[in-house]
C-alpha positions in Angstrom: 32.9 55.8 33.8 36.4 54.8 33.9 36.1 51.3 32.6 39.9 50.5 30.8 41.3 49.8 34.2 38.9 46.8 35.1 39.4 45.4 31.9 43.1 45.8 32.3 42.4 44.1 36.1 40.7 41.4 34.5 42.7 40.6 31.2 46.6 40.9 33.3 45.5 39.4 36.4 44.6 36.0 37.4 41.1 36.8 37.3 41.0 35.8 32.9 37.7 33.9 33.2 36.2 35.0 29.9 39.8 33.4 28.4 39.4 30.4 30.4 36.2 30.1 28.4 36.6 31.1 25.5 33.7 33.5 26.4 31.4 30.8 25.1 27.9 31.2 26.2 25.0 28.6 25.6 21.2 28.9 25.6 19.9 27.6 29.6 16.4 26.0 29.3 13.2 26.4 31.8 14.0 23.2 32.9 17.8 24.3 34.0 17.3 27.7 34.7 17.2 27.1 38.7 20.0 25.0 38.7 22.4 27.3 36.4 20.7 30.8 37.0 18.6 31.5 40.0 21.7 28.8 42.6 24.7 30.1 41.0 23.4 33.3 41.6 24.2 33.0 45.4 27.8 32.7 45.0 27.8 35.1 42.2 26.4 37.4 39.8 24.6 35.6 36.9 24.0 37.5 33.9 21.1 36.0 31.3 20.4 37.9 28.1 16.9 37.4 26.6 17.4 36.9 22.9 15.8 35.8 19.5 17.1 34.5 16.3 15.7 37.6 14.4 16.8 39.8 16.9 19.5 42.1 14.9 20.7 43.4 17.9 21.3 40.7 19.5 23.9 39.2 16.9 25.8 42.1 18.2 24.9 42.0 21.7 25.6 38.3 22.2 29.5 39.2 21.9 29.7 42.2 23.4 27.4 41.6 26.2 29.4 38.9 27.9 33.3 40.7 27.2 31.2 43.9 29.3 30.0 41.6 32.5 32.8 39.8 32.6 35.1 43.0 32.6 33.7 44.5 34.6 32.7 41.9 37.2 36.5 41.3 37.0 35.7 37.7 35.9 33.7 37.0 38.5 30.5 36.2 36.9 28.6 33.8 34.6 26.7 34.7 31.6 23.6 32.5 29.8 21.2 33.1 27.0 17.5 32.3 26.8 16.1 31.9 23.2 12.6 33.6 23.7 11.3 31.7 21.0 11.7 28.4 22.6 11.1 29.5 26.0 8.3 31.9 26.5 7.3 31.0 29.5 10.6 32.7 31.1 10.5 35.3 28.9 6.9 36.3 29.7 8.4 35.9 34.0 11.2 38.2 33.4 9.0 41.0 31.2 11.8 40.1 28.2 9.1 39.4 25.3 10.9 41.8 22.9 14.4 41.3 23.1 16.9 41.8 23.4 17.1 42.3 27.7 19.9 41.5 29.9 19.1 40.8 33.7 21.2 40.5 36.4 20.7 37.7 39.5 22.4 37.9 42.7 21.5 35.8 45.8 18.5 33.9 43.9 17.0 37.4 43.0 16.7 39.3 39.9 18.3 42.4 40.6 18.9 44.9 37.7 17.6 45.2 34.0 18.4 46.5 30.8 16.4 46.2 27.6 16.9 47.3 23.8 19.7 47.7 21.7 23.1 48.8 23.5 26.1 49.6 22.5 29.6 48.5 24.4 30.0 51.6 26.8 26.3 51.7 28.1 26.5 47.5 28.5 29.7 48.4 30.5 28.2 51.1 32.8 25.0 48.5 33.6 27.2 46.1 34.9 29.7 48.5 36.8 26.7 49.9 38.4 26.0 46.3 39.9 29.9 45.4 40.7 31.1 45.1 44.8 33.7 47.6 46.0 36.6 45.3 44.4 36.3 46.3 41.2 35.6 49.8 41.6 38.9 50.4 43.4 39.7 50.2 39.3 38.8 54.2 38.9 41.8 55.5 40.8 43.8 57.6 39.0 47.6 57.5 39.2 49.9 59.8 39.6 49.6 62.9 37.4 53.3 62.4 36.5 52.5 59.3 34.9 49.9 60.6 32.6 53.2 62.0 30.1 54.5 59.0 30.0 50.8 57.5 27.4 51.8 56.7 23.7 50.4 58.8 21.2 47.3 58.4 19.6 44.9 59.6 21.9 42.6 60.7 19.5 42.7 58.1 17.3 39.1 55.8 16.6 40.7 53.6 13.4 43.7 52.2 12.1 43.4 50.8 8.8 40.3 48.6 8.9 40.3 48.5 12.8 37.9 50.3 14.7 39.8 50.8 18.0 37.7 49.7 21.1 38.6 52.4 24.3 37.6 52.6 28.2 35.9 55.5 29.0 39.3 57.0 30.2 40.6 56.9 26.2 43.0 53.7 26.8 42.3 51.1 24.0 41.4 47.7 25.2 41.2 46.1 21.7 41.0 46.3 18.0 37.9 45.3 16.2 38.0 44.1 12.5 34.9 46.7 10.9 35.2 46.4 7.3 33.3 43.3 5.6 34.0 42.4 1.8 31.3 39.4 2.2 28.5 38.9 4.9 26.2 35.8 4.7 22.9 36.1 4.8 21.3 32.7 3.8 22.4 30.0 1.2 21.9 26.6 0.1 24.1 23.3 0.8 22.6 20.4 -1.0 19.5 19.9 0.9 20.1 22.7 4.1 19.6 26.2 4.6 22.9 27.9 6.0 22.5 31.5 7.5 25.2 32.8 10.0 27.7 35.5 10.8 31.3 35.8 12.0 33.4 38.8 13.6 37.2 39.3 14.7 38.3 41.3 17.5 42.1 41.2 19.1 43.3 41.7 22.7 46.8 42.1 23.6 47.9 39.8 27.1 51.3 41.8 28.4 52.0 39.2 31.0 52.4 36.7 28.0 53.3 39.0 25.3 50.8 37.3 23.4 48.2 38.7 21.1 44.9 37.0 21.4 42.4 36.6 18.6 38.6 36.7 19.7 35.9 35.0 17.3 32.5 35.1 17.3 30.2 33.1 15.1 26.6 31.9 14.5 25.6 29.4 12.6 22.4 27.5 11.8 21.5 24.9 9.2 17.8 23.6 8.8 16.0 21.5 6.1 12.4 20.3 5.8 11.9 16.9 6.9 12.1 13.9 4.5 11.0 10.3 4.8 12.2 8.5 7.3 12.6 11.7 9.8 10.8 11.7 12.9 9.1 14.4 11.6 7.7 14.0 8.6 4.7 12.5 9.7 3.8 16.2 11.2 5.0 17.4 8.2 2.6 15.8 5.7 -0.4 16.8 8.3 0.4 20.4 7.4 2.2 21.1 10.7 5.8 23.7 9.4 9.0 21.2 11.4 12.1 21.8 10.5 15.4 19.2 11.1 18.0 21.1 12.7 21.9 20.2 11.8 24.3 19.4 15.0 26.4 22.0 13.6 30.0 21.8 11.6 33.6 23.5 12.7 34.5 26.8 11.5 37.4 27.3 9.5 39.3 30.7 9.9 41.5 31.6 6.5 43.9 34.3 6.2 44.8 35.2 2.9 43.3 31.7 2.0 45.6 29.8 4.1 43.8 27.9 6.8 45.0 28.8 10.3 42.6 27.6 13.0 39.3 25.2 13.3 37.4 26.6 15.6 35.3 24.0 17.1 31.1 22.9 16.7 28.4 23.9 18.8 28.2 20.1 20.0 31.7 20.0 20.8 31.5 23.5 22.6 28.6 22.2 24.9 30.7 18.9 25.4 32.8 20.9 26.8 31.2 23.4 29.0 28.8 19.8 30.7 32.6 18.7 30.8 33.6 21.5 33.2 30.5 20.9 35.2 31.1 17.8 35.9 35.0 18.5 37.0 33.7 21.3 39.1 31.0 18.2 40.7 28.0 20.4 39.6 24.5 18.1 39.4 23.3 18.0 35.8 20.2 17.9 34.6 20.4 18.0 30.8 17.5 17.2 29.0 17.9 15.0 25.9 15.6 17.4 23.3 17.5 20.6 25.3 18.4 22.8 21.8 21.9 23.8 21.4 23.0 27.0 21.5 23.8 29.0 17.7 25.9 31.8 18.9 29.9 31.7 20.2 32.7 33.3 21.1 35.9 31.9 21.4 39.7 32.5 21.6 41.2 31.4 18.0 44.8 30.8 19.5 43.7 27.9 21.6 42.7 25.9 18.3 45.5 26.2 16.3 47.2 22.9 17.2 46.4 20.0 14.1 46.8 23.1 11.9 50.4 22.1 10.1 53.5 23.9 11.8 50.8 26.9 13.1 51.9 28.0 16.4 51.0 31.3 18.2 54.1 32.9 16.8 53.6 32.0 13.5 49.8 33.4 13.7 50.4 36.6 15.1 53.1 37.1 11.6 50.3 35.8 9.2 47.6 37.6 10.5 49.7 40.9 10.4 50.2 40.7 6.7 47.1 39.5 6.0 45.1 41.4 3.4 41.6 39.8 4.5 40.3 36.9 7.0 37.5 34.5 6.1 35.5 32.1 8.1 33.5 29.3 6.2 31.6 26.2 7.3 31.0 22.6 5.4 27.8 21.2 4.8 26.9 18.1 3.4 30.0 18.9 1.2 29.3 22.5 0.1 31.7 24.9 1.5 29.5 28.5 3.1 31.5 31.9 3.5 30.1 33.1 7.0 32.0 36.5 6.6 34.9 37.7 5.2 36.8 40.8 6.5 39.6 42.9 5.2 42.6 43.3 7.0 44.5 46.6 6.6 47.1 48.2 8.5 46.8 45.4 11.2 50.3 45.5 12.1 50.4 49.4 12.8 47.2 49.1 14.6 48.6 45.9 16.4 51.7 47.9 18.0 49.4 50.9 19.2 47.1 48.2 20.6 50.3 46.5 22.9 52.0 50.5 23.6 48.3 51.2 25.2 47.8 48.0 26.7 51.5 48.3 28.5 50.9 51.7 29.2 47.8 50.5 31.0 49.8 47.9 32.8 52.3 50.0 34.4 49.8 52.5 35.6 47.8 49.6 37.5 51.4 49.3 39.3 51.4 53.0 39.7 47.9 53.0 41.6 48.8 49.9 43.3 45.7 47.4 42.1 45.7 43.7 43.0 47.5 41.8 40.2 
């Protein structure tokens, strides 16, 4: 299926929801799930994704998952996450008990399902499948005259360290950093328990010339309760609590120098009940509601308070970068989520932007909607 094209649709028109975003995505509890899920559903697909904290898959999946439905629902589409752990009993409704499983809702009705591990492509054709006639008008072809005019490097799957991300008609989309030097897998800050993960992925916007920098990132920091929690009470009874951290702000580094903050999971959800109540939604948020571990979000829009960082000077770091690292601060202690090498980013950059305007000028060739 001939998916570029809607991604192209979706990244150069207005439709740049997932940007508007930041493609952040937070767990919806039972008690929220027919406000958010089953009523937004009749104005709009709704997509939920079933997932667990030792699911492997779903570290993956809880990136790509949303970039897919959003693509190809041209933007038009809202994307939540329900921890299986916490809530069972919507996990047990929706037969999603061993995640990960994505279901789709349209007009107050689950309509489509996907379980197990899956990769971009397959995520991509799920969602395509469930897309109105708008955004299949993306799989015209052009011109066969236009076809010459394609940068080489058709057959290229890497550049350097980046693993280039195509449509299923060869036409790269984005870069996607694939070579770790450092993965966390858990540590110790004074008295918590830090495990996470981060990953780097670029897009390339022609309308603003601007390279975009997608991040996403877990975290989660626990201790066992002490005296004076509200917890330890159950603790001392034998019952296994844990206190939860709010969360810290990731730092992103590039060649050591600090270039963004990329902000907590508090200030994230802040945020998204922000928009909600802008848009005159009802909330019901419940006080005790968990917030959600896993983000994505666009690194460019937190540069500001970073000294003399702009977009400009980014894009020129992060092309001679020789690695990128993204670390947390707890309780004083600084935790390396990942670090990633960087290599041959600028070549792989300027194939990335030749595709990407070769994309652009064949949507003007078939005539798509801008």
């Amino acid at each position: 299926m001939k998916r570029a094209f809607l991604i192209a649709l979706f990244c150069l028109s207005g439709l740049s929801a997932a940007s508007a975003q930041g493609l952040a995505m937070y767990d919806v509890a039972a008690g929220d799930f027919e406000q958010k899920v089953i009523a937004e559903s009749a104005t709009q697909p709704v997509v939920v994704m079933f997932r667990s904290d030792s699911c492997l898959p779903c570290n993956r999946m809880i990136v790509e998952a949303p970039q897919m439905a959003f693509a190809a629902f041209a933007g038009k589409v809202k994307f939540y996450t329900v921890d299986i752990g916490v809530e069972r009993a919507l996990a047990g409704k929706y037969q999603a008990t061993d995640p990960p499983r994505i279901v789709v809702f349209r007009n107050r009705e689950p309509v489509a399902s996907i379980a197990g591990a899956q990769d971009r492509m397959p995520l991509f054709q799920f969602f395509a499948a469930q897309a109105g006639p708008e955004a299949k008008q993306a799989y015209q072809k052009p011109p066969a005259a236009f076809e010459g005019k394609r940068p080489p490097g058709a057959e290229l799957k890497t550049i350097g360290s980046w693993q280039i991300e195509r449509g299923g008609d060869g036409i790269a989309y984005g870069l996607r950093a694939g070579k770790y030097l450092r993965r966390l897998d858990d540590a110790t800050a004074g008295r918590w328990t830090v495990s996470g993960s981060a990953a780097l992925s670029l897009r390339y916007d022609v309308g603003k010339r601007e390279t975009i920098c997608d991040v996403g990132y877990s975290q989660e920091i626990t201790r066992p309760p002490s005296a004076g929690d509200k917890d330890f009470d159950m603790q001392k009874q034998g019952v296994k609590v844990v206190v939860e951290h709010q969360g810290v702000p990731v730092f992103m580094k590039l060649d050591g120098e600090q270039v963004a903050k990329l902000p907590d999971p508090l200030t994230l959800q802040a945020a998204e009940t922000a928009k909600a109540i802008d848009a005159r939604r009802t909330l019901q948020i419940a006080p005790s509601q968990r917030r959600a571990r896993f983000h994505s979000v666009v690194a460019n829009h937190y540069l500001a308070g970073i000294g003399g960082m702009t977009p400009k000077r980014f894009e020129e770091l992060l092309v001679k970068a020789r690695s990128a690292s993204f670390s947390i601060v707890v309780d004083g202690h600084s935790v390396v989520l990942s670090e990633i090498a960087l290599e041959d980013t600028q070549k792989a950059l300027a194939y990335l932007k030749a595709e990407r305007a070769y994309a652009a000028q064949r949507q003007n060739a078939i005539g798509l909607p801008r």
